[in-house]
CHARMM internal coordinates of N, CA and C (Angstrom, degrees):
IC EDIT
DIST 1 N 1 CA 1.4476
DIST 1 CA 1 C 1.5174
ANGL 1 N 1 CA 1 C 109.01
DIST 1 C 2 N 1.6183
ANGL 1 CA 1 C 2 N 114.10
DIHE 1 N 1 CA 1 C 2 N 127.07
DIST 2 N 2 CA 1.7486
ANGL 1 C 2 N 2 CA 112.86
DIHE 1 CA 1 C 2 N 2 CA 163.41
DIST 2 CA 2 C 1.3640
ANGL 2 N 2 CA 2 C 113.51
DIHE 1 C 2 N 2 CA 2 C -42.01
DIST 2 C 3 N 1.4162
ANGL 2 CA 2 C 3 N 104.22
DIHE 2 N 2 CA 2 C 3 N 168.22
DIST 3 N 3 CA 1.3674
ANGL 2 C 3 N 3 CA 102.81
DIHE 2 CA 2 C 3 N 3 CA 155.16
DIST 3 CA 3 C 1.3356
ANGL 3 N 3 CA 3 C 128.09
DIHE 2 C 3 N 3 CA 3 C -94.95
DIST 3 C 4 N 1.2358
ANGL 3 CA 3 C 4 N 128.10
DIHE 3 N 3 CA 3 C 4 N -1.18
DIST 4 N 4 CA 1.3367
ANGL 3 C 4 N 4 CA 130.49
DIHE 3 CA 3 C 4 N 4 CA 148.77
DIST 4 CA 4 C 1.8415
ANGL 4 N 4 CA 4 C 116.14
DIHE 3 C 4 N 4 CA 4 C -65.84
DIST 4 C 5 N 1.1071
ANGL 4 CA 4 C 5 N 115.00
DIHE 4 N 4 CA 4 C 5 N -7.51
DIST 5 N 5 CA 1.4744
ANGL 4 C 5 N 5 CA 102.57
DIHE 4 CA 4 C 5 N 5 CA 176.80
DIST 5 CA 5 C 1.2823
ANGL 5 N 5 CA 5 C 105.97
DIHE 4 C 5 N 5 CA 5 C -85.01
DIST 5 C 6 N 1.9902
ANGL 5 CA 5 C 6 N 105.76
DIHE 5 N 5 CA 5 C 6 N -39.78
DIST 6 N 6 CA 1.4201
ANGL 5 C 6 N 6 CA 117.90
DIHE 5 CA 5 C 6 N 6 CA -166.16
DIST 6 CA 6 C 1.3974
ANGL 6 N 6 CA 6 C 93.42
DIHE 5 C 6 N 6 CA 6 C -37.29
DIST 6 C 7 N 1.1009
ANGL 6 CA 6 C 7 N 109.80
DIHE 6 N 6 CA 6 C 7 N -74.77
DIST 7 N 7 CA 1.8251
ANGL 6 C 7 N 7 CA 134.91
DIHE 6 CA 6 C 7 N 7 CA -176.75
DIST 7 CA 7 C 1.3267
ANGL 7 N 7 CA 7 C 109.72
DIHE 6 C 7 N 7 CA 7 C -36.24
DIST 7 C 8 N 0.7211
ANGL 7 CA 7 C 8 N 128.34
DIHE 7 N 7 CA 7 C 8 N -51.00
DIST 8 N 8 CA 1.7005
ANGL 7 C 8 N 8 CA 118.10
DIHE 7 CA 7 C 8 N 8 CA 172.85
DIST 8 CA 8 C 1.4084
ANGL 8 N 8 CA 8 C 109.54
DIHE 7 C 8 N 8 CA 8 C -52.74
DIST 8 C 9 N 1.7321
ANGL 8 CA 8 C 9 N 110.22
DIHE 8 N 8 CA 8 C 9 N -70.28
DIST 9 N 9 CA 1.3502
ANGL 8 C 9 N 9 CA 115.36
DIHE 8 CA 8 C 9 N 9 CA -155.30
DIST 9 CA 9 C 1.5659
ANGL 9 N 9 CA 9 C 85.17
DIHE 8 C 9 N 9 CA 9 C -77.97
DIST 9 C 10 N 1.2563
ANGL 9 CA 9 C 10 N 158.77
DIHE 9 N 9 CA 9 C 10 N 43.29
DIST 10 N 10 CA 1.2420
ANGL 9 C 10 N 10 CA 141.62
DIHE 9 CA 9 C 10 N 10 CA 125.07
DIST 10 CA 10 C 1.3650
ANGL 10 N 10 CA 10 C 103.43
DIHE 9 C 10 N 10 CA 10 C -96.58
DIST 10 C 11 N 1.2385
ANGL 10 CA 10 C 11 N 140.02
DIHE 10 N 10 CA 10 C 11 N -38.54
DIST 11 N 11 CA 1.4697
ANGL 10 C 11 N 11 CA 147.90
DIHE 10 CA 10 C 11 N 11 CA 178.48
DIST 11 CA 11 C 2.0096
ANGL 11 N 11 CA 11 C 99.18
DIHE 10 C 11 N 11 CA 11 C -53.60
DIST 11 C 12 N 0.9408
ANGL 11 CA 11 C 12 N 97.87
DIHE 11 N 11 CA 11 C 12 N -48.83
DIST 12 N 12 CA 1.9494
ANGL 11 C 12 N 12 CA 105.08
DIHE 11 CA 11 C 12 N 12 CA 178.35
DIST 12 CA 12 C 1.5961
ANGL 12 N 12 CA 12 C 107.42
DIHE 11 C 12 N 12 CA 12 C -73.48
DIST 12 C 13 N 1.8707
ANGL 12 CA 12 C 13 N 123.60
DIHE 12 N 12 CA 12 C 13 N -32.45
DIST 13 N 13 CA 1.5260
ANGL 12 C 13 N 13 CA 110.29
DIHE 12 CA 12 C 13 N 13 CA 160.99
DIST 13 CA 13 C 1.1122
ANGL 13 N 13 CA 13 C 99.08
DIHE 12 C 13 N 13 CA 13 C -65.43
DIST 13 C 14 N 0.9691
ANGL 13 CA 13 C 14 N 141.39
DIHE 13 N 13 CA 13 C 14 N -38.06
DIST 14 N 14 CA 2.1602
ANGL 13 C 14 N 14 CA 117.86
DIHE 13 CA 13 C 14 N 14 CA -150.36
DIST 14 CA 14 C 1.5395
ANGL 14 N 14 CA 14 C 110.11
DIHE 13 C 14 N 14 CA 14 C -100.18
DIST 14 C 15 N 1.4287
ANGL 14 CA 14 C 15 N 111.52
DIHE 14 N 14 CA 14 C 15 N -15.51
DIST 15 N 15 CA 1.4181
ANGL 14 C 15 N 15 CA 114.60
DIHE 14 CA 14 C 15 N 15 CA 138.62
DIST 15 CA 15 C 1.4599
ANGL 15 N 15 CA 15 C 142.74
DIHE 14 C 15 N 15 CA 15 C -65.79
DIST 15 C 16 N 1.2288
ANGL 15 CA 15 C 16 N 104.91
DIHE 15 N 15 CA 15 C 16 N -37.75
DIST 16 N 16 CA 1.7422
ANGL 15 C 16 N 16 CA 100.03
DIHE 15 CA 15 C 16 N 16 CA 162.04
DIST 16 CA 16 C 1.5727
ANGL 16 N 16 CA 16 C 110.22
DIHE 15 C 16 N 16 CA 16 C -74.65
DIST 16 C 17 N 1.4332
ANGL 16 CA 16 C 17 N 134.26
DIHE 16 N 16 CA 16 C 17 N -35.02
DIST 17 N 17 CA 1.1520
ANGL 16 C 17 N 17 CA 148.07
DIHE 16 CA 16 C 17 N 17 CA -160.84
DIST 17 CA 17 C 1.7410
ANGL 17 N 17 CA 17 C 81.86
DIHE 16 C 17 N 17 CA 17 C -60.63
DIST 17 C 18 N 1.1162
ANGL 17 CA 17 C 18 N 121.43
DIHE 17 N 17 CA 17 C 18 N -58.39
DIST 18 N 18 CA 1.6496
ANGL 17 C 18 N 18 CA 124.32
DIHE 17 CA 17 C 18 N 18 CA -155.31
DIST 18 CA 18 C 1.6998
ANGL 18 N 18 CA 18 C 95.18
DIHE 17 C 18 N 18 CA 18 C -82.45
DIST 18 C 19 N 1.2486
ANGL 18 CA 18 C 19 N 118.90
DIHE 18 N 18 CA 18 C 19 N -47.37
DIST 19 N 19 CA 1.5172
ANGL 18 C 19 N 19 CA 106.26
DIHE 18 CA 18 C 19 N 19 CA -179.88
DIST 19 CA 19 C 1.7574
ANGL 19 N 19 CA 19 C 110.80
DIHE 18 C 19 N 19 CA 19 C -59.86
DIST 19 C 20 N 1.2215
ANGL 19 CA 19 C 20 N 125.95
DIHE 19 N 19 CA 19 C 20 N -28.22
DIST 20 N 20 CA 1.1593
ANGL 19 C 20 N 20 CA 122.82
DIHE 19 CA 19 C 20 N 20 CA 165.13
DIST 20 CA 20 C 1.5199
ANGL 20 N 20 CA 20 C 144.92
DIHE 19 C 20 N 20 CA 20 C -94.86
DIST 20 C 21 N 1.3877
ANGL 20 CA 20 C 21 N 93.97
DIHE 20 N 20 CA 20 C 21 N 29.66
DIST 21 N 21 CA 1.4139
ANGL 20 C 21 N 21 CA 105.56
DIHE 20 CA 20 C 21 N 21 CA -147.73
DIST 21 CA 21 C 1.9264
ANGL 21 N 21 CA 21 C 91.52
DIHE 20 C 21 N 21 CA 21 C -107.85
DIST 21 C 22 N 1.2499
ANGL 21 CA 21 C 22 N 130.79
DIHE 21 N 21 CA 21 C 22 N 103.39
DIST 22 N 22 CA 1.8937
ANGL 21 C 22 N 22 CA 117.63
DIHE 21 CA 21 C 22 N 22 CA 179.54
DIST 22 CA 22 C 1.0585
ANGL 22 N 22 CA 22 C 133.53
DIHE 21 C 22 N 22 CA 22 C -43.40
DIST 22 C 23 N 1.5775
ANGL 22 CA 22 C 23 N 101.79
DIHE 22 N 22 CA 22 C 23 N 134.15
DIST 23 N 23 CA 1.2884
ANGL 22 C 23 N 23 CA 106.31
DIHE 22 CA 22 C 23 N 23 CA -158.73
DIST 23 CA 23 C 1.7167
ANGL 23 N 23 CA 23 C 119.62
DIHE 22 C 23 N 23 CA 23 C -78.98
DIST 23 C 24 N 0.8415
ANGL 23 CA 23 C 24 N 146.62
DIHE 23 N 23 CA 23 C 24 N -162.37
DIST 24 N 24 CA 1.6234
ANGL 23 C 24 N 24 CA 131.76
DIHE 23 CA 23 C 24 N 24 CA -148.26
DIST 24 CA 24 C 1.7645
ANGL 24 N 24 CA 24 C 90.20
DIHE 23 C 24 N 24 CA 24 C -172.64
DIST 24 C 25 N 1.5849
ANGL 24 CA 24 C 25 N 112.32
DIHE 24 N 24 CA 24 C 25 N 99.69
DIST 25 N 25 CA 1.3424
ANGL 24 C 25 N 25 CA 110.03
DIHE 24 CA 24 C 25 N 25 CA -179.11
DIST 25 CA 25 C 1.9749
ANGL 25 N 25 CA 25 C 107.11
DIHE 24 C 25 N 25 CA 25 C -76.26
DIST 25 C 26 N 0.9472
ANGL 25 CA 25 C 26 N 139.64
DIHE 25 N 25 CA 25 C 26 N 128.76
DIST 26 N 26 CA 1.3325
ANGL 25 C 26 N 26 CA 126.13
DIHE 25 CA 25 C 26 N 26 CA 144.12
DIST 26 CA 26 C 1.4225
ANGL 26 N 26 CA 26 C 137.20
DIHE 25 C 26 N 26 CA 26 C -42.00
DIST 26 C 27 N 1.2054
ANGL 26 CA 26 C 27 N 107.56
DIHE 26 N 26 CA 26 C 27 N 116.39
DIST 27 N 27 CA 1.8214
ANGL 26 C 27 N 27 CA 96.84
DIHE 26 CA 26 C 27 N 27 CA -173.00
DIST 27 CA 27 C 1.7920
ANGL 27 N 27 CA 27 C 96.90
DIHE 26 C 27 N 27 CA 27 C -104.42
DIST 27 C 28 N 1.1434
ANGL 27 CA 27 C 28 N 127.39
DIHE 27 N 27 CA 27 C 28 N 137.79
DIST 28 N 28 CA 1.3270
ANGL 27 C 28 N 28 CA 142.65
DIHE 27 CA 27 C 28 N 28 CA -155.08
DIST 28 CA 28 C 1.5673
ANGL 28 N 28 CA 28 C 88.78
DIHE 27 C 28 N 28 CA 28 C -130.35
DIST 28 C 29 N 1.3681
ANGL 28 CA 28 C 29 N 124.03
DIHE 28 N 28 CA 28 C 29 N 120.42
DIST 29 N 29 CA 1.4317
ANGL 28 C 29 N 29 CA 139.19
DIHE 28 CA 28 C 29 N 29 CA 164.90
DIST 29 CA 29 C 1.3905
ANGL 29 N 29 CA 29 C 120.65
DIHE 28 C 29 N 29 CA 29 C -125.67
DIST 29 C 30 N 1.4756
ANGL 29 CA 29 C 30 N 111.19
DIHE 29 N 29 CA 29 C 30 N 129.67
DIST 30 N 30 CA 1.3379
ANGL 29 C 30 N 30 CA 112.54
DIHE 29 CA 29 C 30 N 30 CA -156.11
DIST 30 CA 30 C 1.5388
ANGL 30 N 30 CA 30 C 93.48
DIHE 29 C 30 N 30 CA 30 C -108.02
DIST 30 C 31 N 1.5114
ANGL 30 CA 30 C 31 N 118.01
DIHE 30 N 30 CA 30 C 31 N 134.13
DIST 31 N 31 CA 0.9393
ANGL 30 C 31 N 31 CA 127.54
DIHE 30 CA 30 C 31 N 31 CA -177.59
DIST 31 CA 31 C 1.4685
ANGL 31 N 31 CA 31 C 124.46
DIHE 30 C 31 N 31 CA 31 C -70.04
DIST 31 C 32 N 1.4096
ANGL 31 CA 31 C 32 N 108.89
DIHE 31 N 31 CA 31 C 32 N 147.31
DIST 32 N 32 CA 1.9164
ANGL 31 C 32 N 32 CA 108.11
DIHE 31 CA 31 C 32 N 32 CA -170.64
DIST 32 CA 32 C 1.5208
ANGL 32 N 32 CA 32 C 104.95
DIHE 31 C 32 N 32 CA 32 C -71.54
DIST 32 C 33 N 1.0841
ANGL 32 CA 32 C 33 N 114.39
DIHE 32 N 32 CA 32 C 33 N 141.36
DIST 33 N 33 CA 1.4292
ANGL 32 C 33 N 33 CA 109.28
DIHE 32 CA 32 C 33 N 33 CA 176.24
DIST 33 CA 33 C 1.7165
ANGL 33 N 33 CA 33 C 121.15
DIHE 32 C 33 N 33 CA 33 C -82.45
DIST 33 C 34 N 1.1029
ANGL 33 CA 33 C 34 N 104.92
DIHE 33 N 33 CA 33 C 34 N 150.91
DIST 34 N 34 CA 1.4899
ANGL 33 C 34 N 34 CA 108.57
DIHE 33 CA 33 C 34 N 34 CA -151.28
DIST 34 CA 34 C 1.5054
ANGL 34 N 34 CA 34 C 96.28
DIHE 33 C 34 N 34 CA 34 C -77.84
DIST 34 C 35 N 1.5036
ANGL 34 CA 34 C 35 N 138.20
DIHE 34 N 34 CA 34 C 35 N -53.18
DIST 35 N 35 CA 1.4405
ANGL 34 C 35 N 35 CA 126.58
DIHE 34 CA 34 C 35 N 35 CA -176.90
DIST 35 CA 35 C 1.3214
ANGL 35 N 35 CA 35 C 90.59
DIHE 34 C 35 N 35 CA 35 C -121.15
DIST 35 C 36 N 1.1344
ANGL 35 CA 35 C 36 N 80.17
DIHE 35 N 35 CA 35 C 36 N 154.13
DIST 36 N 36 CA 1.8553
ANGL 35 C 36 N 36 CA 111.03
DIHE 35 CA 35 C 36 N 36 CA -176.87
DIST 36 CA 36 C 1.5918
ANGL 36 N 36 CA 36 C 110.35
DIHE 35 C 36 N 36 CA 36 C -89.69
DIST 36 C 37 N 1.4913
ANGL 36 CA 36 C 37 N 121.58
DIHE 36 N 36 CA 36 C 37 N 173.99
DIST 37 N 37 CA 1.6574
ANGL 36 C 37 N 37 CA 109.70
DIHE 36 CA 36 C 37 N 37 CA -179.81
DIST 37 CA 37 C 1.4618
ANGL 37 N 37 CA 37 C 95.07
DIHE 36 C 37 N 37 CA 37 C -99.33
DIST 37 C 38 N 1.2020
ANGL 37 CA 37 C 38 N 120.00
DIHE 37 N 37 CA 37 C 38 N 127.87
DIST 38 N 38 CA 1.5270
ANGL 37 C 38 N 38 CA 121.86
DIHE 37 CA 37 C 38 N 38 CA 147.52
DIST 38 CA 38 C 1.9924
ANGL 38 N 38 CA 38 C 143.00
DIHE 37 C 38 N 38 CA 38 C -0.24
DIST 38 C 39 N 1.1592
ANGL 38 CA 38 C 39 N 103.45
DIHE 38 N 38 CA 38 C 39 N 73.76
DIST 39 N 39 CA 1.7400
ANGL 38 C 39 N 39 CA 89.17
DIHE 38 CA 38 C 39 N 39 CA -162.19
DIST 39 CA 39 C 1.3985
ANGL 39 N 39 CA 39 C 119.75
DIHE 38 C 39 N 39 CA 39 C -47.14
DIST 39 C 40 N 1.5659
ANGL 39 CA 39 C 40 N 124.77
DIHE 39 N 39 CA 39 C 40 N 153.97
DIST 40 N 40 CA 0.8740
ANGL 39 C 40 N 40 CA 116.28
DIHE 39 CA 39 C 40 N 40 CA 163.11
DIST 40 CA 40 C 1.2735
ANGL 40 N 40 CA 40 C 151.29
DIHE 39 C 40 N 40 CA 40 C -63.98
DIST 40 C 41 N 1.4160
ANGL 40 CA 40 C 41 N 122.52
DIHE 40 N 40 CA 40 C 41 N 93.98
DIST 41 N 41 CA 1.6923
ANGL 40 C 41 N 41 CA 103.61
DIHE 40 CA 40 C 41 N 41 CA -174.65
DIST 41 CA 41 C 1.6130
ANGL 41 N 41 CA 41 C 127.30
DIHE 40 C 41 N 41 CA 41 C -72.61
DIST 41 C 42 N 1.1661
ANGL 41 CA 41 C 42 N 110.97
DIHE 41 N 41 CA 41 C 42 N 2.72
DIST 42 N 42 CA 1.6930
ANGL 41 C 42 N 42 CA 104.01
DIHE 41 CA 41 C 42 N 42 CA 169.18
DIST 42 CA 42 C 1.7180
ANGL 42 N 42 CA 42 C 96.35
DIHE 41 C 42 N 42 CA 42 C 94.84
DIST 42 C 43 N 0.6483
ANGL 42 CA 42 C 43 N 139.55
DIHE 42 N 42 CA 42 C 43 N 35.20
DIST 43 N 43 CA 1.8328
ANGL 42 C 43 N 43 CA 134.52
DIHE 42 CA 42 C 43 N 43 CA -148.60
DIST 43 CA 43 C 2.0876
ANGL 43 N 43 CA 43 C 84.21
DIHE 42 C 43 N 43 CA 43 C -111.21
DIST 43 C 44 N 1.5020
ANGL 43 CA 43 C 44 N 101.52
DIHE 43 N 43 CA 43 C 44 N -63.71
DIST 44 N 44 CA 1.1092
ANGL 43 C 44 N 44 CA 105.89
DIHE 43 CA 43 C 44 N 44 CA -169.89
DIST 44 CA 44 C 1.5550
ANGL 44 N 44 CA 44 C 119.90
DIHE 43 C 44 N 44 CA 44 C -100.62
DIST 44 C 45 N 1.2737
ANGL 44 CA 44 C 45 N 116.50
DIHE 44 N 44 CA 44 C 45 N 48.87
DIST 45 N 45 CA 1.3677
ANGL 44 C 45 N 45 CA 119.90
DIHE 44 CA 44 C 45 N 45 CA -167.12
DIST 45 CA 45 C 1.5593
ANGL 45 N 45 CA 45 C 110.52
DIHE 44 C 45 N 45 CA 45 C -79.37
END
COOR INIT
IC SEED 1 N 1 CA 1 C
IC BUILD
């Protein structure tokens, strides 16, 4: 085998390797907020 084939047909494993490889969703969590707003007591309506 050339060495341009080597190179391909390893270039075509590490491409299927990655097209088949599971995918891994990100889970994104939004942090609680530390103080809350003040309720209204009606004082200044």
């Amino acid at each position: 085998m050339s060495a341009s084939t080597r190179a391909l047909f390893a270039l075509c494993l590490v491409a299927f390797a990655a097209a088949c490889a599971p995918r891994v969703e990100e889970v994104v969590v939004e942090p609680v907020p530390i103080t809350s707003e003040p309720a209204s007591s009606g004082k200044y309506n």
